[in-house]
mmCIF file of the C-alpha atoms, coordinates in Angstrom:
data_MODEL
# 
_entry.id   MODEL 
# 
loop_
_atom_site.group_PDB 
_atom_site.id 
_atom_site.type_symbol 
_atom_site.label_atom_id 
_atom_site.label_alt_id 
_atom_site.label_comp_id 
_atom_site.label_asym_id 
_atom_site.label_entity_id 
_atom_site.label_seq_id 
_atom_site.pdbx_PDB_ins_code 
_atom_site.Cartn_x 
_atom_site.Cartn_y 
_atom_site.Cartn_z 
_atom_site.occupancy 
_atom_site.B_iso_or_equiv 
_atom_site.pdbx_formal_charge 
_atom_site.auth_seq_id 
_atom_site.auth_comp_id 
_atom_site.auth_asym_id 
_atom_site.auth_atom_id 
_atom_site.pdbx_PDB_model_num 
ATOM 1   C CA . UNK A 1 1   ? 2.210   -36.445 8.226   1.00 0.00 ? 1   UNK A CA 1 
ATOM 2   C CA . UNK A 1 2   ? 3.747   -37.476 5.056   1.00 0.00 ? 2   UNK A CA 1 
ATOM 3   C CA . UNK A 1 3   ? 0.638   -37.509 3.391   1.00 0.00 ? 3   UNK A CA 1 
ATOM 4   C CA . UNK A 1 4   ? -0.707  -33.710 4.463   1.00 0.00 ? 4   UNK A CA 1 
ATOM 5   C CA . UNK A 1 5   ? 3.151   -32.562 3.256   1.00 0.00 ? 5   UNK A CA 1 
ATOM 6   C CA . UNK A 1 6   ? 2.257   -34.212 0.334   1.00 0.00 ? 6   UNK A CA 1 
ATOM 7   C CA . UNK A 1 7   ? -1.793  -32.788 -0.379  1.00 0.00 ? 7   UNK A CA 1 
ATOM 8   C CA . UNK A 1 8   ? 0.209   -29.554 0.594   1.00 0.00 ? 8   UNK A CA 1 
ATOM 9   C CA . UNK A 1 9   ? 2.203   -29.734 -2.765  1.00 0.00 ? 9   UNK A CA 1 
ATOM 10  C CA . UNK A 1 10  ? -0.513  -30.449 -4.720  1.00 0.00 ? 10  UNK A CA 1 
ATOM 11  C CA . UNK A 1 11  ? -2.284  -27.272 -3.226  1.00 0.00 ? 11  UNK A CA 1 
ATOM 12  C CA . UNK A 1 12  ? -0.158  -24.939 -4.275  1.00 0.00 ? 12  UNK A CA 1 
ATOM 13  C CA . UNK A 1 13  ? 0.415   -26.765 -7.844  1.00 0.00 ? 13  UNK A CA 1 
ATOM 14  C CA . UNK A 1 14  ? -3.591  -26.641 -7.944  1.00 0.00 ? 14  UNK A CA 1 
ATOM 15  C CA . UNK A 1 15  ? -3.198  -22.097 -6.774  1.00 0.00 ? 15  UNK A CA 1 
ATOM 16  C CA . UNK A 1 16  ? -0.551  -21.993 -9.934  1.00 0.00 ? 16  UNK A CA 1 
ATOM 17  C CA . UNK A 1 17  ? -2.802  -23.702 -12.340 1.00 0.00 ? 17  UNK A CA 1 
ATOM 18  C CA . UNK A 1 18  ? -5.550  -21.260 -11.268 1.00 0.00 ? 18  UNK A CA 1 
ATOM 19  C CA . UNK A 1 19  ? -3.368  -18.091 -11.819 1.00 0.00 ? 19  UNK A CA 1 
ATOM 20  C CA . UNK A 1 20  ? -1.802  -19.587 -14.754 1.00 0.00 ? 20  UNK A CA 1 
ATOM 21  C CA . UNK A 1 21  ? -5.415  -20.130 -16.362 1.00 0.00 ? 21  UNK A CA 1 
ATOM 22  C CA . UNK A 1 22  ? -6.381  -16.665 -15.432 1.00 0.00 ? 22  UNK A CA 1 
ATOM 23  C CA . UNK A 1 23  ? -3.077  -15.090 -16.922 1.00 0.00 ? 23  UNK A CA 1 
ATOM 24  C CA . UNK A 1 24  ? -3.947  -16.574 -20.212 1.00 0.00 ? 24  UNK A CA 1 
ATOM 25  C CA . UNK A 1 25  ? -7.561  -14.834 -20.430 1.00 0.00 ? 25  UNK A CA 1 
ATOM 26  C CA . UNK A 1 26  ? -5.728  -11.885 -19.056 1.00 0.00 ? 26  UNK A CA 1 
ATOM 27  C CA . UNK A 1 27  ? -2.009  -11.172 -19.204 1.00 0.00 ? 27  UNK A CA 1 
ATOM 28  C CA . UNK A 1 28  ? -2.037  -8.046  -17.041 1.00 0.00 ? 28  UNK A CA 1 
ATOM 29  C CA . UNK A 1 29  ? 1.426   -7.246  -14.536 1.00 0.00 ? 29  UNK A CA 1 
ATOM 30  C CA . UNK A 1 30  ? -0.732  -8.224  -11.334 1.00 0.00 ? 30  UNK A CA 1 
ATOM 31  C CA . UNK A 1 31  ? -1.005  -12.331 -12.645 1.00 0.00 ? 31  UNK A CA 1 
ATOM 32  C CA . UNK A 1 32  ? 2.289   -12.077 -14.490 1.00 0.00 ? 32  UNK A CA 1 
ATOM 33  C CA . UNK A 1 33  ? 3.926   -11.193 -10.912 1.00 0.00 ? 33  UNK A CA 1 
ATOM 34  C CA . UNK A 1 34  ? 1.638   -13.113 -8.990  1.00 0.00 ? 34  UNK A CA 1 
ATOM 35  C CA . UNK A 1 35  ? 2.667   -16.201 -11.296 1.00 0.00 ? 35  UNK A CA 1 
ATOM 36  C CA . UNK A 1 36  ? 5.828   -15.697 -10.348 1.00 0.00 ? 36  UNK A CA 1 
ATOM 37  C CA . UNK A 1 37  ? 5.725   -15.951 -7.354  1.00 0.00 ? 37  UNK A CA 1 
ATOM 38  C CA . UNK A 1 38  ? 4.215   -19.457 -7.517  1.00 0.00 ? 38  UNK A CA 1 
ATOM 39  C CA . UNK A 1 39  ? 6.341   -20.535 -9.752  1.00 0.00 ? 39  UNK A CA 1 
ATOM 40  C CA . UNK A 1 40  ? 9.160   -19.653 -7.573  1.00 0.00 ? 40  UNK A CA 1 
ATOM 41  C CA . UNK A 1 41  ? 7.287   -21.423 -4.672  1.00 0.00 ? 41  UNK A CA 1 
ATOM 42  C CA . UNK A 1 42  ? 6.306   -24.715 -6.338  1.00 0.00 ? 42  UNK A CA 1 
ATOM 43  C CA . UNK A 1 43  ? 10.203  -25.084 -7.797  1.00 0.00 ? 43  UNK A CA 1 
ATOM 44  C CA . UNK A 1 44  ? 11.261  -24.834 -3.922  1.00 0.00 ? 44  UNK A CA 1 
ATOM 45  C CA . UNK A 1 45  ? 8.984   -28.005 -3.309  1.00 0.00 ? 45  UNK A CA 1 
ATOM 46  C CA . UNK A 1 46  ? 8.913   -29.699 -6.233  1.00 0.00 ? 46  UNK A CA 1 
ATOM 47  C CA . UNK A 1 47  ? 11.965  -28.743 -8.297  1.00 0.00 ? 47  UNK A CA 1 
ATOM 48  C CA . UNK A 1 48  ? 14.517  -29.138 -5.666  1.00 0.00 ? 48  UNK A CA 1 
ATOM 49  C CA . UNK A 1 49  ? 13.050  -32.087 -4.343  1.00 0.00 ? 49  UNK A CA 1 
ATOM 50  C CA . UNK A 1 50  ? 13.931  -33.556 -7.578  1.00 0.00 ? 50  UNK A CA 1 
ATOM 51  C CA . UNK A 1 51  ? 17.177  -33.242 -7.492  1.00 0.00 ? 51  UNK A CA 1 
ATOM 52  C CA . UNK A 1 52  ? 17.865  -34.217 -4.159  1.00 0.00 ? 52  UNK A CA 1 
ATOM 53  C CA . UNK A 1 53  ? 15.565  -37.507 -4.587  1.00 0.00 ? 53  UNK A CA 1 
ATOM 54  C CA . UNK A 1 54  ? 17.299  -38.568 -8.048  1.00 0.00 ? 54  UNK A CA 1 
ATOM 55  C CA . UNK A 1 55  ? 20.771  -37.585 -6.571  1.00 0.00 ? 55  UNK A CA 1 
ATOM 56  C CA . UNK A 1 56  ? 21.766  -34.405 -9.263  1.00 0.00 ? 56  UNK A CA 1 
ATOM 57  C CA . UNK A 1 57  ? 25.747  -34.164 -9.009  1.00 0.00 ? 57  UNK A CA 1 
ATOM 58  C CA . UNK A 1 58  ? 25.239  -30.580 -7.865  1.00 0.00 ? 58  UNK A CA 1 
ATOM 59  C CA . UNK A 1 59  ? 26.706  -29.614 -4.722  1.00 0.00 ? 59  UNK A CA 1 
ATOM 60  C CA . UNK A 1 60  ? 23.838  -28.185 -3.014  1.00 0.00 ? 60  UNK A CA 1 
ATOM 61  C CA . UNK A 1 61  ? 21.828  -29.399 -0.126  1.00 0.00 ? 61  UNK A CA 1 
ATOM 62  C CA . UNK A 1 62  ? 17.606  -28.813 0.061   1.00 0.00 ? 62  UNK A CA 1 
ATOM 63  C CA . UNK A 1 63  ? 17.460  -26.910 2.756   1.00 0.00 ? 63  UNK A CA 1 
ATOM 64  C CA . UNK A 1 64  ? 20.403  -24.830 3.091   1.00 0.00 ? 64  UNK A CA 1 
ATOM 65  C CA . UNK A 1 65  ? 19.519  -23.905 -0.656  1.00 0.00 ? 65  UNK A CA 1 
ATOM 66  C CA . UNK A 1 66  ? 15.677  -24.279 -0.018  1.00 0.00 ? 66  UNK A CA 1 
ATOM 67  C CA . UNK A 1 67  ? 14.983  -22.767 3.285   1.00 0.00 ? 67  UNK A CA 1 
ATOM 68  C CA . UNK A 1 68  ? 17.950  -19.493 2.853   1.00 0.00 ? 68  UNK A CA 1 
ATOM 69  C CA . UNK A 1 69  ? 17.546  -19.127 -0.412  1.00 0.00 ? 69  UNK A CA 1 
ATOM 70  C CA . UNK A 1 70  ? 14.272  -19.770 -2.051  1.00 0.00 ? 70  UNK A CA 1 
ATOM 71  C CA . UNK A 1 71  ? 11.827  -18.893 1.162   1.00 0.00 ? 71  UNK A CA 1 
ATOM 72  C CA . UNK A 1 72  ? 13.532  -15.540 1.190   1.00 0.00 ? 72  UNK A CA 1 
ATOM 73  C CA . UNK A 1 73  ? 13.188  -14.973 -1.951  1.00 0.00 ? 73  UNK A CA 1 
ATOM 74  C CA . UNK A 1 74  ? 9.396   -16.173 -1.910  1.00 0.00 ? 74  UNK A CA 1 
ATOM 75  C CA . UNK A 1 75  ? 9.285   -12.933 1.172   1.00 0.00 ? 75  UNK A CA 1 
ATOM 76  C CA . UNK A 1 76  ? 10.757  -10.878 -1.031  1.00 0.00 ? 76  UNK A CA 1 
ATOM 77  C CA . UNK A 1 77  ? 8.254   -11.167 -3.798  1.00 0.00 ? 77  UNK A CA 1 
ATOM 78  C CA . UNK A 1 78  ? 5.151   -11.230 -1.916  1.00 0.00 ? 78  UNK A CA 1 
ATOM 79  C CA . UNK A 1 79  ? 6.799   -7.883  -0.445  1.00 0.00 ? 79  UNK A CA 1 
ATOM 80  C CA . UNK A 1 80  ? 7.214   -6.108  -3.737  1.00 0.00 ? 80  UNK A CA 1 
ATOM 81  C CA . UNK A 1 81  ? 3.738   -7.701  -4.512  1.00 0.00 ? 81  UNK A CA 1 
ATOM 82  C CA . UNK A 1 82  ? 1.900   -5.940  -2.213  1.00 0.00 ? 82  UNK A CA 1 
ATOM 83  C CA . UNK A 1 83  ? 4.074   -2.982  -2.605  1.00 0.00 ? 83  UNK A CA 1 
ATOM 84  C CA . UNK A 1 84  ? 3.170   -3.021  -6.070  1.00 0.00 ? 84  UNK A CA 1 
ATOM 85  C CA . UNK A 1 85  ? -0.713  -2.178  -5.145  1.00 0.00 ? 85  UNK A CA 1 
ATOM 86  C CA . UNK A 1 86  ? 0.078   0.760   -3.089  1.00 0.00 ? 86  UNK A CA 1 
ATOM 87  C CA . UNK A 1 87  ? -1.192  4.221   -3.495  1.00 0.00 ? 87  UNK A CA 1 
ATOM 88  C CA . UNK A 1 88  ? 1.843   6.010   -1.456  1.00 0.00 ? 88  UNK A CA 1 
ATOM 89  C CA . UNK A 1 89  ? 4.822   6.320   -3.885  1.00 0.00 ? 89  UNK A CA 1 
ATOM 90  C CA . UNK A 1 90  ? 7.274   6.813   -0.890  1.00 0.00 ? 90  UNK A CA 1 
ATOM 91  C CA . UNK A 1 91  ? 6.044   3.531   0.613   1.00 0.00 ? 91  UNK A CA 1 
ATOM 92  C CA . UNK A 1 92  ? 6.183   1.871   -2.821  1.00 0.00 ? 92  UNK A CA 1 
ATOM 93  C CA . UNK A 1 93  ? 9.653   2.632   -3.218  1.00 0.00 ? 93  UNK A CA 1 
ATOM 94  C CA . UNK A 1 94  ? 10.713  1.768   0.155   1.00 0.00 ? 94  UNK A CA 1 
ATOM 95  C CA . UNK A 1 95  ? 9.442   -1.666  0.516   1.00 0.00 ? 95  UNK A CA 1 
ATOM 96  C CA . UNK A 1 96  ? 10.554  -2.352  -3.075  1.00 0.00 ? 96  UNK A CA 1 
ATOM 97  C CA . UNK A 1 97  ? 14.614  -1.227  -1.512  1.00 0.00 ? 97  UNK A CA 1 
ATOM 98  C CA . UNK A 1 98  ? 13.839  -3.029  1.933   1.00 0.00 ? 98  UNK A CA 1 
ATOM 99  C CA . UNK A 1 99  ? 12.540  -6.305  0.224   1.00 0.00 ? 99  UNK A CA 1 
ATOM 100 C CA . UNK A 1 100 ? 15.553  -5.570  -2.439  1.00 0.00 ? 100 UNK A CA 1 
ATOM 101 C CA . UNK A 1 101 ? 18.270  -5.480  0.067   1.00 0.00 ? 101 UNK A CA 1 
ATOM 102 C CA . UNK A 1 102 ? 16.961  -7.847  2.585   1.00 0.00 ? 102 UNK A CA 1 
ATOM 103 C CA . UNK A 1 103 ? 17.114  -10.853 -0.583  1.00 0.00 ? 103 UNK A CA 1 
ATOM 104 C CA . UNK A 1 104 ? 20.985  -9.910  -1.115  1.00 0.00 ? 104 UNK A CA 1 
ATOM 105 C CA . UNK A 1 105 ? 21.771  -10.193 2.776   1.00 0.00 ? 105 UNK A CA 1 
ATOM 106 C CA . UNK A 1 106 ? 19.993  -13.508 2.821   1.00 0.00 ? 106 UNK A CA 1 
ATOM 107 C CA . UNK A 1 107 ? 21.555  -14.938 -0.533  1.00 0.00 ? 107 UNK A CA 1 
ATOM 108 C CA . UNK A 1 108 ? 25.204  -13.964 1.422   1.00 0.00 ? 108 UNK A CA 1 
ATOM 109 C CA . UNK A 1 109 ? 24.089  -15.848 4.812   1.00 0.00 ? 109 UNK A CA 1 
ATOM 110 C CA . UNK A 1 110 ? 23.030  -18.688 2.468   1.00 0.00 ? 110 UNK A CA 1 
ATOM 111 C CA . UNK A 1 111 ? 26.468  -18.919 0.902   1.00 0.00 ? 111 UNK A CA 1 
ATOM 112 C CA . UNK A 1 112 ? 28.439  -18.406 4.568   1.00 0.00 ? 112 UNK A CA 1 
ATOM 113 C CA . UNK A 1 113 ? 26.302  -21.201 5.593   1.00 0.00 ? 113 UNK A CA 1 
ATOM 114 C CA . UNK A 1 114 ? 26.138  -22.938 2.955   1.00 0.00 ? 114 UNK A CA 1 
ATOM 115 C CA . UNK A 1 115 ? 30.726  -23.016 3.045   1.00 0.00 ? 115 UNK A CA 1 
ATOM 116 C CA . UNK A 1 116 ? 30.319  -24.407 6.750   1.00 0.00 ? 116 UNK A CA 1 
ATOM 117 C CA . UNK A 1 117 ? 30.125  -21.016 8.738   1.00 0.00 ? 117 UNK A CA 1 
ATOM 118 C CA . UNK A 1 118 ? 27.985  -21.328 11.940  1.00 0.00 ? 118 UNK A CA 1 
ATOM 119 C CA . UNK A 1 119 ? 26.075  -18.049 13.568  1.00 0.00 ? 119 UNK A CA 1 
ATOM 120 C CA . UNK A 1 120 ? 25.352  -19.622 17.068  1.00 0.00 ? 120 UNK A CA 1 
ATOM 121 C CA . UNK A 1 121 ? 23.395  -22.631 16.869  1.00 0.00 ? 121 UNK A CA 1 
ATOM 122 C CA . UNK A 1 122 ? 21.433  -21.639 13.670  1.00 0.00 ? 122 UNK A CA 1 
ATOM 123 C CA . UNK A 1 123 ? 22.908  -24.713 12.051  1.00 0.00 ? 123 UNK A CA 1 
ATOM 124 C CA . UNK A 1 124 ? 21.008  -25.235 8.287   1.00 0.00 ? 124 UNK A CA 1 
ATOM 125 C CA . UNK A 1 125 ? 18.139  -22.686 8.629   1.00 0.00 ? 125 UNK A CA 1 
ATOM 126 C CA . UNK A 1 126 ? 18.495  -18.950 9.238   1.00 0.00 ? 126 UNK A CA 1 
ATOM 127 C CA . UNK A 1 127 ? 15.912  -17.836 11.436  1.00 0.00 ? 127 UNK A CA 1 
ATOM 128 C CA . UNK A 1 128 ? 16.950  -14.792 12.086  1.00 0.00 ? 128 UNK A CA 1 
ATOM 129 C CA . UNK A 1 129 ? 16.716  -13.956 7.875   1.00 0.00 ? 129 UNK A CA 1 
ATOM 130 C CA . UNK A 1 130 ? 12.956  -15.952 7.761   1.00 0.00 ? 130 UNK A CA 1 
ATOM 131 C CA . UNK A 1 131 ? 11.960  -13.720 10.625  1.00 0.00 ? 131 UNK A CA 1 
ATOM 132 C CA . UNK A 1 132 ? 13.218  -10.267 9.297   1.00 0.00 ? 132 UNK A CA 1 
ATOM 133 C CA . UNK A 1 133 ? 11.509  -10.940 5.713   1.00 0.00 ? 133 UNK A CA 1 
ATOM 134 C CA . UNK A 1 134 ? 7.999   -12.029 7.670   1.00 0.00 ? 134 UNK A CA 1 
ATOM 135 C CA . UNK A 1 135 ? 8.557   -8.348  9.095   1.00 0.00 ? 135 UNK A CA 1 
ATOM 136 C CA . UNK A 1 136 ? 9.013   -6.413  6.112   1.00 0.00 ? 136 UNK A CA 1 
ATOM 137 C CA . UNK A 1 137 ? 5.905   -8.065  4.378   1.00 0.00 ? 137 UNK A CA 1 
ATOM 138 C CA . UNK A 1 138 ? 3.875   -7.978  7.461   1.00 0.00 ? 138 UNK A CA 1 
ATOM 139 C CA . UNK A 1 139 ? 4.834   -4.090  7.056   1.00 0.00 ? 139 UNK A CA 1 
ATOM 140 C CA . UNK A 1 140 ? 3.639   -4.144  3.895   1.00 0.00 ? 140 UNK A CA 1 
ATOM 141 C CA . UNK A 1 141 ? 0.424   -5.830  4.462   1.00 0.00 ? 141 UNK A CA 1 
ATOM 142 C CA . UNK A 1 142 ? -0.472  -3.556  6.868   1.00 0.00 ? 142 UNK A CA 1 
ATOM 143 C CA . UNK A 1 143 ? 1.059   -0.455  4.595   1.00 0.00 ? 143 UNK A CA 1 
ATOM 144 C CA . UNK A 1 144 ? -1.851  -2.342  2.602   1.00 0.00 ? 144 UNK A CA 1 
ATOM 145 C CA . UNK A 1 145 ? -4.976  -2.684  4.681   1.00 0.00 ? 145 UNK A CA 1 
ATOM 146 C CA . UNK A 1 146 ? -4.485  0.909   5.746   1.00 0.00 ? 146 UNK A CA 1 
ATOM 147 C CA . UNK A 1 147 ? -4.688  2.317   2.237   1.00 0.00 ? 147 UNK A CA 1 
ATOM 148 C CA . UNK A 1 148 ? -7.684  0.323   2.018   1.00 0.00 ? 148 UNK A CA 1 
ATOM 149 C CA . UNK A 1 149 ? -9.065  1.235   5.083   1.00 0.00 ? 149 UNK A CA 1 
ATOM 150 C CA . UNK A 1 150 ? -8.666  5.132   3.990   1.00 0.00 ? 150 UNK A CA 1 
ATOM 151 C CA . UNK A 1 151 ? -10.232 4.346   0.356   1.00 0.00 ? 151 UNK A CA 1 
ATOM 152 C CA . UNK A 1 152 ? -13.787 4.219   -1.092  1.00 0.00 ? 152 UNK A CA 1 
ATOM 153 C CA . UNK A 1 153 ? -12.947 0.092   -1.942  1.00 0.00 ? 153 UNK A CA 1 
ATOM 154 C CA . UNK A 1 154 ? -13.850 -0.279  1.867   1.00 0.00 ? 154 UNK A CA 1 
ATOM 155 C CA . UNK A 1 155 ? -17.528 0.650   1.289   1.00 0.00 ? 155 UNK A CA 1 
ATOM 156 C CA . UNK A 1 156 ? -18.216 -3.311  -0.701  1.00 0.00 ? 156 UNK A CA 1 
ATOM 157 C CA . UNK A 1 157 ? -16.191 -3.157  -3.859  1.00 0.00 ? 157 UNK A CA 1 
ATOM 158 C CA . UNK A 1 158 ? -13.269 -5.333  -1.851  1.00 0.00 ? 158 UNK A CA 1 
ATOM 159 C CA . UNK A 1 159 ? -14.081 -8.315  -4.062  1.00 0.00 ? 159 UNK A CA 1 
ATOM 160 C CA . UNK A 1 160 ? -12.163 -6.836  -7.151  1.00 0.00 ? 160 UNK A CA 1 
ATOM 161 C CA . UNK A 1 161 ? -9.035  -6.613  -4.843  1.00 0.00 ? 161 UNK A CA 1 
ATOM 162 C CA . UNK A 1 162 ? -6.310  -8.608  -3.209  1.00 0.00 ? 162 UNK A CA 1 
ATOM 163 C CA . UNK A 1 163 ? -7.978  -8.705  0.099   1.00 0.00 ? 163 UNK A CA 1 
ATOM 164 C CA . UNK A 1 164 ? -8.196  -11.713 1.002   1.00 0.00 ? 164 UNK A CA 1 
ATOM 165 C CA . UNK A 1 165 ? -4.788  -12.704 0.035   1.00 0.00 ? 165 UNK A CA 1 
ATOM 166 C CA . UNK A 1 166 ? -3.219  -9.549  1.724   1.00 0.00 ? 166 UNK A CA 1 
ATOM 167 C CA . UNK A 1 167 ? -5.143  -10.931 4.958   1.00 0.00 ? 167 UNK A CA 1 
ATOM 168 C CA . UNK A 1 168 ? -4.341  -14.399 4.681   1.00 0.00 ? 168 UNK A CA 1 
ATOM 169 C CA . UNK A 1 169 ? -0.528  -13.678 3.790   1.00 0.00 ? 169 UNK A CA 1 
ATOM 170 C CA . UNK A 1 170 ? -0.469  -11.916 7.425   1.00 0.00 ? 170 UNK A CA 1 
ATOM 171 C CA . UNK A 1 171 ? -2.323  -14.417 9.456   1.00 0.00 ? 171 UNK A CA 1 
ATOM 172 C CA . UNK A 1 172 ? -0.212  -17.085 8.119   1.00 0.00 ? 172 UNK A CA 1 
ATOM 173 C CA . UNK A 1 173 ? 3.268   -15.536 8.031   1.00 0.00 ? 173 UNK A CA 1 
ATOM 174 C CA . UNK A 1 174 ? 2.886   -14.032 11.560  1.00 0.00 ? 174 UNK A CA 1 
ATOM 175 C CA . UNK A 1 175 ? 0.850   -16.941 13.025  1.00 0.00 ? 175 UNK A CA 1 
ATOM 176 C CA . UNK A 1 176 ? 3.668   -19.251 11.953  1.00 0.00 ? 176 UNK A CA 1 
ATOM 177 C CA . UNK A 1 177 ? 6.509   -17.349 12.778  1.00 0.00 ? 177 UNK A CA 1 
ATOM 178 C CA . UNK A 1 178 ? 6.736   -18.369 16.391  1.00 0.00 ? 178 UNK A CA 1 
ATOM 179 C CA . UNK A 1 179 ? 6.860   -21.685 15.268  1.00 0.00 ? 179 UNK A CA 1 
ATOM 180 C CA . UNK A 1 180 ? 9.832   -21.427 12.820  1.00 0.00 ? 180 UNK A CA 1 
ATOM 181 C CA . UNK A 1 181 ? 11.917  -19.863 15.317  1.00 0.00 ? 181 UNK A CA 1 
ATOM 182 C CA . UNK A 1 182 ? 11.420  -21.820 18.138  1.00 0.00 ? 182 UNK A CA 1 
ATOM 183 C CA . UNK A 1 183 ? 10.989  -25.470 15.739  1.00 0.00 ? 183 UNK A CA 1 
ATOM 184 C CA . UNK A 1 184 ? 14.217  -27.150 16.928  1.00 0.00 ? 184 UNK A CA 1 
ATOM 185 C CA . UNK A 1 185 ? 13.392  -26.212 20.491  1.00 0.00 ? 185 UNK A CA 1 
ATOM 186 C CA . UNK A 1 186 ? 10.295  -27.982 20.514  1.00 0.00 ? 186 UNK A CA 1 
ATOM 187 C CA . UNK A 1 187 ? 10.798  -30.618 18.327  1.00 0.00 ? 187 UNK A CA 1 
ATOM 188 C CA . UNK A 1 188 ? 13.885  -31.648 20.602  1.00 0.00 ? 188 UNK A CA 1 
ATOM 189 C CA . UNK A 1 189 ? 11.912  -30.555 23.971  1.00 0.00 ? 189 UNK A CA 1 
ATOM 190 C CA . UNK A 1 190 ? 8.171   -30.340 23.615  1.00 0.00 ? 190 UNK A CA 1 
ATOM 191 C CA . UNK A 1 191 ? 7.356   -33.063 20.838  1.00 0.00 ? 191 UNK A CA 1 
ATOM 192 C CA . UNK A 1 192 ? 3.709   -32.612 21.643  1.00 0.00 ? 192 UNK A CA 1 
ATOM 193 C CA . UNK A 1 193 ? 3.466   -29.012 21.361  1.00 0.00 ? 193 UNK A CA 1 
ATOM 194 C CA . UNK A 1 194 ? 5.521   -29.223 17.745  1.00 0.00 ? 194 UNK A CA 1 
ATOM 195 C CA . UNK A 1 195 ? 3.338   -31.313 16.440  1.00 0.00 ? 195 UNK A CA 1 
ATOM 196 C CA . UNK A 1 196 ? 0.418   -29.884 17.109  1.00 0.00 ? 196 UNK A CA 1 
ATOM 197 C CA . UNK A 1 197 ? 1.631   -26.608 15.451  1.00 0.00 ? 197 UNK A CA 1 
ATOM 198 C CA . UNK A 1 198 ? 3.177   -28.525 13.114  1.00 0.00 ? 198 UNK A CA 1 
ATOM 199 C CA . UNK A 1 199 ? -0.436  -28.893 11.770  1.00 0.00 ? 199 UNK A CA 1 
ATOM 200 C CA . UNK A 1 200 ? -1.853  -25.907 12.279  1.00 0.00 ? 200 UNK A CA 1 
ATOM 201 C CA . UNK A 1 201 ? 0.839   -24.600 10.037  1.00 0.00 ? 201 UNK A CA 1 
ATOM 202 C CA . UNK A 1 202 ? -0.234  -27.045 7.634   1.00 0.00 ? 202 UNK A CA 1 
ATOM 203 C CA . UNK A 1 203 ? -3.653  -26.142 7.541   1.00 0.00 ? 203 UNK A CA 1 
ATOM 204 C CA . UNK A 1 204 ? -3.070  -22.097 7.793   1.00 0.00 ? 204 UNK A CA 1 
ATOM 205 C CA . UNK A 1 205 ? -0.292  -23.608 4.037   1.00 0.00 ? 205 UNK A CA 1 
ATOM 206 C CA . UNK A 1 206 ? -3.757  -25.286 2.956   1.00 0.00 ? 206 UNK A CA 1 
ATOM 207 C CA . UNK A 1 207 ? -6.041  -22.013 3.876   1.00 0.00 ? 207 UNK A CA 1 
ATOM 208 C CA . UNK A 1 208 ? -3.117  -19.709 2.198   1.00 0.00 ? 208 UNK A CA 1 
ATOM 209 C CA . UNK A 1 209 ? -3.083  -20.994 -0.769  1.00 0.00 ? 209 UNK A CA 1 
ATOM 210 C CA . UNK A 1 210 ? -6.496  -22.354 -1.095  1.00 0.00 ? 210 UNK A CA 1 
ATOM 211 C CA . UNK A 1 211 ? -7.383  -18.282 -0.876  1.00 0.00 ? 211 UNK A CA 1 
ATOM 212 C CA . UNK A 1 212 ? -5.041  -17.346 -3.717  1.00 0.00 ? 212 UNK A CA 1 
ATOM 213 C CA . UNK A 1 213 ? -6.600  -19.373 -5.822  1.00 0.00 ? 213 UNK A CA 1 
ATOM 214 C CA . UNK A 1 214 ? -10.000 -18.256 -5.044  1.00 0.00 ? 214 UNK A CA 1 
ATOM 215 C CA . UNK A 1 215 ? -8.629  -14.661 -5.130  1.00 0.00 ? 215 UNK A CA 1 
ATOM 216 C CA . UNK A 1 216 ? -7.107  -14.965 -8.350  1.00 0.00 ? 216 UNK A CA 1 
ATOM 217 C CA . UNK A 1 217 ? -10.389 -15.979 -9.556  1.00 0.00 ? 217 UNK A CA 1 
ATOM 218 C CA . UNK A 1 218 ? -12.553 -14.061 -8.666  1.00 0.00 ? 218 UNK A CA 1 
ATOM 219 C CA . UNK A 1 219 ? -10.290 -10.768 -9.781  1.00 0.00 ? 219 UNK A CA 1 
ATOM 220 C CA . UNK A 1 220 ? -10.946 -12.256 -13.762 1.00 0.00 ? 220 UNK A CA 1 
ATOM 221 C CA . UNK A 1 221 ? -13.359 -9.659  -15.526 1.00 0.00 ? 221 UNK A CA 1 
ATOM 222 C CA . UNK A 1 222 ? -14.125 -11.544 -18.861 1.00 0.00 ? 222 UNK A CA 1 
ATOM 223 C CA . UNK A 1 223 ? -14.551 -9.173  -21.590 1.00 0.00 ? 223 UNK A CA 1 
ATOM 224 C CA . UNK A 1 224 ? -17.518 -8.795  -22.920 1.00 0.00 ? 224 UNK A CA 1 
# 
């Protein structure tokens, strides 16, 4: 399992390379953000990695900093992302407050957990904050698909749009989500079962970011 964590990392290194390559033909706000994003996302698995494998005097620990910190703040971006390609000022500006507030709420859980305070059995990993961001972008994603639904892109000029990814963000997040709140249930009860999803979140990582890339790719218009 090592070894798929591993190809995982590599994946989305491979998705950043892509957008990076695509930036540099075309610095527009969409790849600068999206860019972001991955940066943000390969610096929670390879950057803090790092410095917990070469043993950085820093007082900080992987995943209370990785998994209430960073993955919010990952949520948060792809939120503002997608709000950023909305037609509906209202909604624009709402998600982009929601997403807003919702990364300050999770930065002060990280720190109460961080100092030793417990909320129930939550222990290192605040599901609760992971769940509530999935919400707010699946909201947006869906704030997303409608526009698209409603506009003349619909009738085959999807290609030239963040489709796919807006898709694949939603199957992922919400066909994973059941799995990050119930992980230390399983794991400690139903080994089986957590393993087996244990993959399938692997390969819906793999199918995530393999689409980015593509996506990113395919929204480059050289100029002639």
């Amino acid at each position: 399992m090592e070894d798929l964590i591993n190809i995982l990392k590599y994946v989305e290194l491979g998705a950043l390379i892509c957008c990076l390559l695509v930036y540099c033909r075309n610095p527009n706000t969409l790849y600068r953000f999206l860019l972001l994003i991955l940066l943000v996302i390969n610096f929670t698995e390879w950057g803090l990695g790092y410095l917990q494998e070469h043993h950085v005097k820093v007082r900080f620990n992987k995943k209370m900093i990785g998994y209430n910190t960073f993955v919010p703040l990952q949520l948060t971006l792809w939120g503002i992302f997608i709000a950023k390609q909305l037609q509906n000022t209202k909604w624009i500006s709402l998600l982009k407050l929601i997403s807003s507030i919702y990364f300050l709420l999770s930065v002060v859980f990280a720190i109460l957990i961080f100092n030793g305070i417990k909320f129930g059995n939550i222990g290192t990993f605040f599901t609760p904050s992971y769940a509530a961001g999935v919400i707010i972008l699946s909201i947006a994603c869906l704030r997303y698909l409608y526009e698209f639904g409603k506009s003349d892109l619909i009738m085959g000029k999807w290609a030239n749009t963040i489709l796919p990814m807006v898709i694949m963000l939603l199957v992922f997040y919400l066909g994973t989500l059941p799995f990050h709140t119930m992980r230390s249930y399983l794991y400690y009860n139903y080994l089986r079962i957590f393993n087996g999803y244990y993959y399938l979140f692997l390969i819906f990582n793999y199918l995530l970011y393999i689409t980015i890339a593509i996506n990113a790719l395919t929204l480059y218009k050289p100029k002639k």
